[in-house]
C-alpha positions as CSV (number, residue, x, y, z in Angstrom):
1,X,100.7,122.1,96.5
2,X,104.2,123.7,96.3
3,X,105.4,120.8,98.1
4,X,105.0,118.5,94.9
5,X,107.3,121.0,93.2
6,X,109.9,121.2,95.9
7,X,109.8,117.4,95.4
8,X,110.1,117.3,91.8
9,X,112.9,119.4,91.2
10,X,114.8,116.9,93.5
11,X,113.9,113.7,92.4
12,X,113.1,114.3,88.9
13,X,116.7,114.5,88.1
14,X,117.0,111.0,89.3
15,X,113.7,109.1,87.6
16,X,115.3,110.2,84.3
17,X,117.9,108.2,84.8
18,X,118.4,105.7,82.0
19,X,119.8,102.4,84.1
20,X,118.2,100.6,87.1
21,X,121.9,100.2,88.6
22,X,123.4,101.1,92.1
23,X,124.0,104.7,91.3
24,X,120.2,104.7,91.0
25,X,119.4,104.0,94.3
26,X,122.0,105.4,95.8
27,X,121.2,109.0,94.2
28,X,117.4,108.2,95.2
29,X,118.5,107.6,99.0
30,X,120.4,110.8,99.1
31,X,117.4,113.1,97.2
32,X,114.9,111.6,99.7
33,X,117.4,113.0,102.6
34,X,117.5,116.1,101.1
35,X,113.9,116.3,101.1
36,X,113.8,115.7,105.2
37,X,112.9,112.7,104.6
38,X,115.9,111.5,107.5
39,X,118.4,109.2,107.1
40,X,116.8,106.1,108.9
41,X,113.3,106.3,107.2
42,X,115.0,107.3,103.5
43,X,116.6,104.3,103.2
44,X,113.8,102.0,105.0
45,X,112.2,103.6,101.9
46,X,114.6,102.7,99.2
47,X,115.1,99.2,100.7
48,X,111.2,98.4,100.5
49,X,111.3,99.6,96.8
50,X,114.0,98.1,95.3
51,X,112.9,94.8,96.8
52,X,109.3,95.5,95.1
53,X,111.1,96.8,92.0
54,X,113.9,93.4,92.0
55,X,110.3,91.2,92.3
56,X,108.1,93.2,89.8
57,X,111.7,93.1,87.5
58,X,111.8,96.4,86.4
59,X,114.4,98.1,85.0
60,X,113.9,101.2,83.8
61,X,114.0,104.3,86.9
62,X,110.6,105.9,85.8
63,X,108.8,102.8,86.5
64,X,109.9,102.9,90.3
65,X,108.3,105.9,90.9
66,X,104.5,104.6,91.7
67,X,106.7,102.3,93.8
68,X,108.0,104.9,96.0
69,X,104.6,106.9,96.0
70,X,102.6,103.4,97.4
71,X,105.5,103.5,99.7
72,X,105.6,106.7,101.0
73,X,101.6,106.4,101.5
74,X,102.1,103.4,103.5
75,X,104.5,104.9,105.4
76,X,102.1,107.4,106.3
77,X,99.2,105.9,106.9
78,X,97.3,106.0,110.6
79,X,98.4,102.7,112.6
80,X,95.0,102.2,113.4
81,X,93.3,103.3,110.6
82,X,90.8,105.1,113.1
83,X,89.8,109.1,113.2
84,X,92.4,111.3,115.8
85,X,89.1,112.9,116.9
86,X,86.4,110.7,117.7
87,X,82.8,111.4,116.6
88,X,80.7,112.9,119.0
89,X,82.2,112.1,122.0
90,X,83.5,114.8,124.3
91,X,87.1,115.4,123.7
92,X,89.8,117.1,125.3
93,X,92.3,118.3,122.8
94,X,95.7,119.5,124.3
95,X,97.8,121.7,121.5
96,X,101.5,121.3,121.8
97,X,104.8,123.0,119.7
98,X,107.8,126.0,119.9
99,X,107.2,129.4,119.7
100,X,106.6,130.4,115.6
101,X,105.1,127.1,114.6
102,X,101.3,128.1,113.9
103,X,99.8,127.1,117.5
104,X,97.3,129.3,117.4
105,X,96.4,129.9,114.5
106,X,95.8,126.2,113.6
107,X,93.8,126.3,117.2
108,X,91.4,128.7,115.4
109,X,91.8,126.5,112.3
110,X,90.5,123.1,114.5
111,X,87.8,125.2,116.3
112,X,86.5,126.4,112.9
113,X,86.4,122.8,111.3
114,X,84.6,121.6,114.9
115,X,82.2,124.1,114.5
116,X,80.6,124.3,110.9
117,X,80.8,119.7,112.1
118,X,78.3,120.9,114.8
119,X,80.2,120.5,117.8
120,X,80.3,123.1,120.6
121,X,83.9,124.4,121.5
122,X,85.6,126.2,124.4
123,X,88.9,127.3,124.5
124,X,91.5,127.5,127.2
125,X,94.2,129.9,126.9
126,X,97.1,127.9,129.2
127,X,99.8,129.7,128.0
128,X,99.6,132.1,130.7
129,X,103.7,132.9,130.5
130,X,102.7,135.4,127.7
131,X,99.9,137.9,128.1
132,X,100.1,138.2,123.9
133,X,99.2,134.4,123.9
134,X,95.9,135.1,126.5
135,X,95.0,138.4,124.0
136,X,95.7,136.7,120.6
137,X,93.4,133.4,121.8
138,X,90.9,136.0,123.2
139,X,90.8,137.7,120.0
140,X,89.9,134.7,117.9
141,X,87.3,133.6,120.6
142,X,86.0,136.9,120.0
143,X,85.9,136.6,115.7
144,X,84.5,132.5,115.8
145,X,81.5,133.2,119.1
146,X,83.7,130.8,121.3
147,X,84.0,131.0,124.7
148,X,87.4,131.7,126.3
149,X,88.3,130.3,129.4
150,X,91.5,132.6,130.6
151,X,93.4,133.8,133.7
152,X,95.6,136.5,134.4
153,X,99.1,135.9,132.8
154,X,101.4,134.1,134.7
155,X,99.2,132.3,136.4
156,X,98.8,128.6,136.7
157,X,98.4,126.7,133.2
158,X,96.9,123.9,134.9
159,X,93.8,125.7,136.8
160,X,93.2,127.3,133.1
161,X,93.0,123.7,131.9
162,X,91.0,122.1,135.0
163,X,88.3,125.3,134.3
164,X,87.8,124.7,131.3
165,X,86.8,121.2,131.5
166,X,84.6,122.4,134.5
167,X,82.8,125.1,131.9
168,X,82.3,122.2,129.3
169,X,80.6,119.9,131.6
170,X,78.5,122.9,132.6
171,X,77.9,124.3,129.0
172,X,77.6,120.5,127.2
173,X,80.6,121.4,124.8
174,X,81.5,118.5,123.2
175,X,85.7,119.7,122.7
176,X,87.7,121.8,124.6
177,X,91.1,123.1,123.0
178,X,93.8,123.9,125.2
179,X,96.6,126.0,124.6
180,X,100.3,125.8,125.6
181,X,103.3,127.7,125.6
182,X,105.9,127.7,122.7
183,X,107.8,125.2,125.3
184,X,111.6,125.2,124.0
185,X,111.9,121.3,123.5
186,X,115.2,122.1,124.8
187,X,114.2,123.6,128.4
188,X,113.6,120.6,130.4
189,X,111.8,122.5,132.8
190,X,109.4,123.7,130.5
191,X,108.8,120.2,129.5
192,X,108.0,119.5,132.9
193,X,105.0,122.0,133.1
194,X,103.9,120.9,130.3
195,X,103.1,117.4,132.0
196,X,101.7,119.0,134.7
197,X,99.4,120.2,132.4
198,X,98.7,116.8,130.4
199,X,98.8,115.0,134.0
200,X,95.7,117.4,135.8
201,X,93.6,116.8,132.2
202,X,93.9,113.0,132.2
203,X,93.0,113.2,135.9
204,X,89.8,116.0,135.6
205,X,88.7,114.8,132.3
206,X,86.3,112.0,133.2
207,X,83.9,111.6,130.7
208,X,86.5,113.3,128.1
209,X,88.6,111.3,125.6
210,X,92.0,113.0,125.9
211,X,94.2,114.0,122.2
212,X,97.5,115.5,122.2
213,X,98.1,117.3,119.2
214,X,102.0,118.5,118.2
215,X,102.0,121.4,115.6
216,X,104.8,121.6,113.7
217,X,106.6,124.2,111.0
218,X,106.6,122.0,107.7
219,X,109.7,123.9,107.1
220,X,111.9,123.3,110.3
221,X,113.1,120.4,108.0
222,X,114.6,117.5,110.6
223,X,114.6,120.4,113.6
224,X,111.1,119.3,113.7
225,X,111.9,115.7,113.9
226,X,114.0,116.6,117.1
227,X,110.8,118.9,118.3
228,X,108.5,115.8,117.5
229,X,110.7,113.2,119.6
230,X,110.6,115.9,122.6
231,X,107.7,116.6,122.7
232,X,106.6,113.2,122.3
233,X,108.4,112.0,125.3
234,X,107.3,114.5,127.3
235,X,103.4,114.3,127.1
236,X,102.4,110.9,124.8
237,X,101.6,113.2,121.9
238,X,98.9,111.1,119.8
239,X,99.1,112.9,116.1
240,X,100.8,115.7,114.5
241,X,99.7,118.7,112.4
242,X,102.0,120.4,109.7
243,X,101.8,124.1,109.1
244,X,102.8,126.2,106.3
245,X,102.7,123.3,103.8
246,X,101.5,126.6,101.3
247,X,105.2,127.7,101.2
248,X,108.6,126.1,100.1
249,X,108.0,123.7,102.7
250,X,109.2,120.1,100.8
251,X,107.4,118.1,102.9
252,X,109.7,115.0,103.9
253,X,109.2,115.5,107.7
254,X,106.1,114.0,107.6
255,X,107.6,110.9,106.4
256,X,110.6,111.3,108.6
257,X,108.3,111.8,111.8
258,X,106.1,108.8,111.1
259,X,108.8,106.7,110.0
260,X,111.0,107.4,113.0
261,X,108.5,108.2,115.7
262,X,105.7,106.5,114.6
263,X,103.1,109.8,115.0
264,X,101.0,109.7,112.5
265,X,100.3,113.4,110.7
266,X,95.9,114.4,111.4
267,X,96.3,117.7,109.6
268,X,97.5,119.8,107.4
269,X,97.6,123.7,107.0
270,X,97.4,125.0,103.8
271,X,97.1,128.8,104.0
272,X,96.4,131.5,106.0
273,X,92.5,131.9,106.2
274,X,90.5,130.1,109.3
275,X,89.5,128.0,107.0
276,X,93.0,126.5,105.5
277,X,92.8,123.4,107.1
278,X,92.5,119.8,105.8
279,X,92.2,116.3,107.4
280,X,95.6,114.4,106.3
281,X,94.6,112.5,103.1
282,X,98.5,109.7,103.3
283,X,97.6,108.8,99.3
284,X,96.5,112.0,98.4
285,X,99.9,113.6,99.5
286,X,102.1,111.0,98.1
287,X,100.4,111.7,94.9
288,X,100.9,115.3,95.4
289,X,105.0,114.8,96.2
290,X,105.3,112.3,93.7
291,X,103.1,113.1,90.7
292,X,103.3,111.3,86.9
293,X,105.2,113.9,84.8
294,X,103.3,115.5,82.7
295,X,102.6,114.4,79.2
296,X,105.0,115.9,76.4
């Protein structure tokens, strides 16, 4: 993961310190905000470890860095510990983010994964303010043998939504994707159609267990933090999934987001192809950020 060496070549500099002094953890604070980590949740961070590190008595810098990974892991761990989609039971998964962040290709990613799991997936194509949305969902309905549920553009996201629960019930699929517009968080009448949306699912969705899921550019840095709060507030968003983690991206708004907003992160994606998708492994990517240095 390129992330681990984004995050190397800004901490490394400061685990080869030689002393365990002041200047240590202040330089640490500062590398984590660099890293998106955000201010707030950097030095939550830094507090826990050098607490940890005062009671285990260490003193030399390298030694804190299994610290800070067990941190970072625990940071971003699920609050309940439980699956974002639940096993088997008929779900309703609402896709949320801006223009640019990867909404529909990680749509295609999530109905790939559903499908080789055995469940049976329709898609709803509810960004009807861009005919290129409709056409580009239609497209990959067309390469993965999923049915698309669409209108004519400009037409009512919500009726797109309510018939494509109606065509699950009628079909027995087990999870219907919706997706939105690329909402600027910043329009606040955007915002509100996209609780119109979330608002005629949870009342149509009987018999459906509702997920909002918030896709995000790993490399918006904290813009995305400010996109994650938005959106958010706006529709109860229940997990996030990080795109583009293949690139430069360093990684610290994950931390940042469930830190600060307490969304824990459900996915990664980790290229290009259909199937670039992972479930979000907390331990295994604070081992990736924050690997041992390699033997001399």
């Amino acid at each position: 993961m390129k992330t681990g060496a984004a995050w190397s070549r800004l901490l490394g500099g400061v685990f080869i310190r030689k002393t365990l002094d002041a200047a240590f953890w202040d330089d640490l604070e500062e590398a984590l905000i660099v890293s998106d980590v955000g201010v707030r949740t950097s030095a939550a961070l830094v507090q826990t470890v050098r607490t940890e590190a005062a009671m285990a008595k260490l003193n030399e810098p390298d030694k804190v860095r299994s610290l800070l990974r067990g941190a970072v892991a625990a940071q971003l761990a699920k609050p309940d510990g439980g699956d974002f989609l639940p096993d088997r039971q008929p779900t309703a998964l609402l896709i949320v983010g801006v223009n640019g962040a990867g909404k529909t290709t990680s749509i295609a990613k999530l109905a790939r994964a559903a499908q080789k799991d055995g469940r049976k997936v329709i898609l709803a194509a509810a960004d009807t303010f861009r005919a290129g949305a409709i056409e580009q969902l239609k497209v990959w309905g067309d390469r993965l043998g999923l049915t698309v549920i669409a209108h004519q553009a400009g037409s009512d996201p919500g009726a797109v939504a309510f018939d494509a629960l109606s065509a699950a019930r009628a079909r027995g699929a087990d999870l219907v994707i919706v997706d939105t517009a690329g909402r600027l968080h910043t329009r606040h009448n955007l915002m509100e159609e996209l609780r119109k949306v979330r608002t005629i699912i949870d009342r149509q969705g009987e018999g459906f267990v509702v997920r909002v899921l918030l896709v995000i550019d790993g490399t918006t840095g904290q813009n995305g933090l400010a996109q994650a709060r938005a959106f958010r507030d706006a529709v109860k968003c229940d997990a996030v999934m990080l795109t583009k983690l293949d690139g430069t991206a360093k990684g610290g708004i994950a931390i940042a987001i469930a830190g600060e907003l307490g969304l824990p992160v459900a996915f990664i994606g980790t290229g290009e192809g259909v199937d670039d998708i992972s479930a979000f492994d907390p331990a295994g990517f604070a081992e990736a950020v924050l690997p041992e240095p390699a033997a001399a």
